[in-house]
C-alpha positions as CSV (number, residue, x, y, z in Angstrom):
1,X,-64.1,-14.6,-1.3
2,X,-61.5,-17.4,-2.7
3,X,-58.1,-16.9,-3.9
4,X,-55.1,-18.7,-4.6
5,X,-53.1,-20.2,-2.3
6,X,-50.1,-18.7,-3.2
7,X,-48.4,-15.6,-2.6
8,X,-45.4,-13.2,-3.9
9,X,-42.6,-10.5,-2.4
10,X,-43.4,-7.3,-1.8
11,X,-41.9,-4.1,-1.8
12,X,-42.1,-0.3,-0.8
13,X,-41.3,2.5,-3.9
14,X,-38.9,4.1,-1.8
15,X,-36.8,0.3,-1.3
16,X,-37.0,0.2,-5.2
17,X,-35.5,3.3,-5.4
18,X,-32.6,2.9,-2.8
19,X,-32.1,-0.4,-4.8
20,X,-31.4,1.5,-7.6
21,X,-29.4,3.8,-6.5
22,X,-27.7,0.5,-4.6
23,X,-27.4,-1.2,-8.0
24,X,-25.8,1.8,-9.4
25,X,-23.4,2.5,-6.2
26,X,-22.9,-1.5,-5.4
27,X,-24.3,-3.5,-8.1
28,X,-22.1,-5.7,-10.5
29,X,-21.7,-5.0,-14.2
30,X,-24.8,-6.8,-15.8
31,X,-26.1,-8.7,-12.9
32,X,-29.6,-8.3,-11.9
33,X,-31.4,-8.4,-8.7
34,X,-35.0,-9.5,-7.3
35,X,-35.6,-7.2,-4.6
36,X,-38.2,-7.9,-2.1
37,X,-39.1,-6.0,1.5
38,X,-41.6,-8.8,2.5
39,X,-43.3,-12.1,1.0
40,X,-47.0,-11.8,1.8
41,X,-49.5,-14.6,0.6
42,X,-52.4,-13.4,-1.3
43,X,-55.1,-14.3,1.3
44,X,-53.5,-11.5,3.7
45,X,-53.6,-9.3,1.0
46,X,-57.0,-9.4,-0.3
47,X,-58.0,-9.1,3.8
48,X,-56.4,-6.0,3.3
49,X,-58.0,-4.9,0.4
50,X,-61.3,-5.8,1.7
51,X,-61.2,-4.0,5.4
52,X,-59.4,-0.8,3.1
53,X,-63.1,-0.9,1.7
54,X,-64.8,-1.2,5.3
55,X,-65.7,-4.8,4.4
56,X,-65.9,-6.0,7.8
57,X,-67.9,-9.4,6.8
58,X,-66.1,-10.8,4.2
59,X,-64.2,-13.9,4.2
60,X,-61.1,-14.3,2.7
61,X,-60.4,-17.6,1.7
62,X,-57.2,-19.6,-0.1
63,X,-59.0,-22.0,-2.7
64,X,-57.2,-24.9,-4.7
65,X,-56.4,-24.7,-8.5
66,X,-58.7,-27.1,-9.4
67,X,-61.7,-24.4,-7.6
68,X,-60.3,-21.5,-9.3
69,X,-58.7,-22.4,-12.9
70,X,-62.4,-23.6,-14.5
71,X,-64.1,-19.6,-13.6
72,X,-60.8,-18.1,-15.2
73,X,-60.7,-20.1,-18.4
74,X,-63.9,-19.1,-18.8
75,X,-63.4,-15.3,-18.2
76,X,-60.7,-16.3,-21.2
77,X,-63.0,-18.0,-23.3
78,X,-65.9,-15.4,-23.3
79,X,-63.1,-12.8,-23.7
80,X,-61.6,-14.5,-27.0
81,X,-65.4,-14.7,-28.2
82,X,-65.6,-11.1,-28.3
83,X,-62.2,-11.5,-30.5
84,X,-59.7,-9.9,-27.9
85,X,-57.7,-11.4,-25.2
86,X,-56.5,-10.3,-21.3
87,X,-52.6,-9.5,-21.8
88,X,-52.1,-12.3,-19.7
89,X,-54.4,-15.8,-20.2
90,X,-56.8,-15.7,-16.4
91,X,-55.9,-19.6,-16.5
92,X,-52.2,-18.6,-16.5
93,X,-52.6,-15.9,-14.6
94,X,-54.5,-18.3,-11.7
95,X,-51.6,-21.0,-12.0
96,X,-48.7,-18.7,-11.0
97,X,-50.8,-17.1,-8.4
98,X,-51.1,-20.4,-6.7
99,X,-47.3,-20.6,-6.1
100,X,-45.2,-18.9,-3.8
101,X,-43.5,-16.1,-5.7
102,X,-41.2,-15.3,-2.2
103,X,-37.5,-14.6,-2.1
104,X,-35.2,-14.0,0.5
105,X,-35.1,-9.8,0.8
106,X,-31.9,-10.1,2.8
107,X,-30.0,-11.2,0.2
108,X,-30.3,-7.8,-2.2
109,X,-31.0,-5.8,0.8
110,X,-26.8,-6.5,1.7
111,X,-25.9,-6.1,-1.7
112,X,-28.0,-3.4,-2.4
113,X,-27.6,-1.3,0.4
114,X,-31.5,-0.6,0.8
115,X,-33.3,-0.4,4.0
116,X,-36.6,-2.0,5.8
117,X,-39.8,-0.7,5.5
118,X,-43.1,-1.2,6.8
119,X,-44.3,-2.6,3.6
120,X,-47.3,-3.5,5.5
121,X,-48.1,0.0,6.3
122,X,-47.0,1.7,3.0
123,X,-50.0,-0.8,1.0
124,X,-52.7,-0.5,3.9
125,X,-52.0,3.3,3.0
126,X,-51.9,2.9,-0.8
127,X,-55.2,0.8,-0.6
128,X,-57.1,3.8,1.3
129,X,-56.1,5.9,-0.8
130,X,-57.7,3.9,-3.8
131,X,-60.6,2.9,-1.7
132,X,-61.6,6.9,-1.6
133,X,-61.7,6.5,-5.2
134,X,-64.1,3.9,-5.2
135,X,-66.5,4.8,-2.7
């Protein structure tokens, strides 16, 4: 399997909800906050996803915009044919997936007041729970 190279931050519902309580306790008057637990790149990710559904043999790969953009144009293109559209353009979608989306969690987590999790554990748990679904 390919995906792009990139990754983004990550975060546990029960940090999102200390952060709001945090914003509400700590926060400043209009300001906003990016809160993150972890940045994970998509390639660990989709490994999760795939051994969530017991697949043992596949290969997760990162693959380079130029691999991946011509497929998702396409899945835009044959999309628009029908005369409808994904919410957000596959092409777009692939070129902001190829970045790094990662911020420093420390720096909301001391203004927030929220705590670490195992954000690691909370999506392998989220993911098996989906994977029943789908089995």
């Amino acid at each position: 399997m390919k995906v792009p190279a990139g990754g983004t931050a990550m975060v546990t519902t029960k940090q999102v909800a200390q952060a709001a309580v945090g914003a509400l306790e700590h926060g400043k008057h209009r300001a906003t906050y990016a809160i993150s637990g972890i940045n994970m790149k998509y390639k660990e990710f989709y490994k999760m996803i795939a051994e969530s559904l017991g697949q043992t043999d596949t290969t997760v790969e990162t693959a380079s915009l130029d691999q991946l953009k011509p497929s998702a144009e396409k899945m835009d293109e044959t999309v628009a044919a029908k005369g409808k559209e994904h919410a957000i353009h596959m092409g777009k979608q692939i070129e902001m997936q190829n970045r790094d989306a990662f911020i420093d969690p420390e720096e909301t987590m001391s203004a927030l007041k929220y705590q670490e999790e195992d954000v690691r554990a909370e999506i392998r748990r989220t993911l098996a729970v989906c994977a029943k679904e789908v089995q």
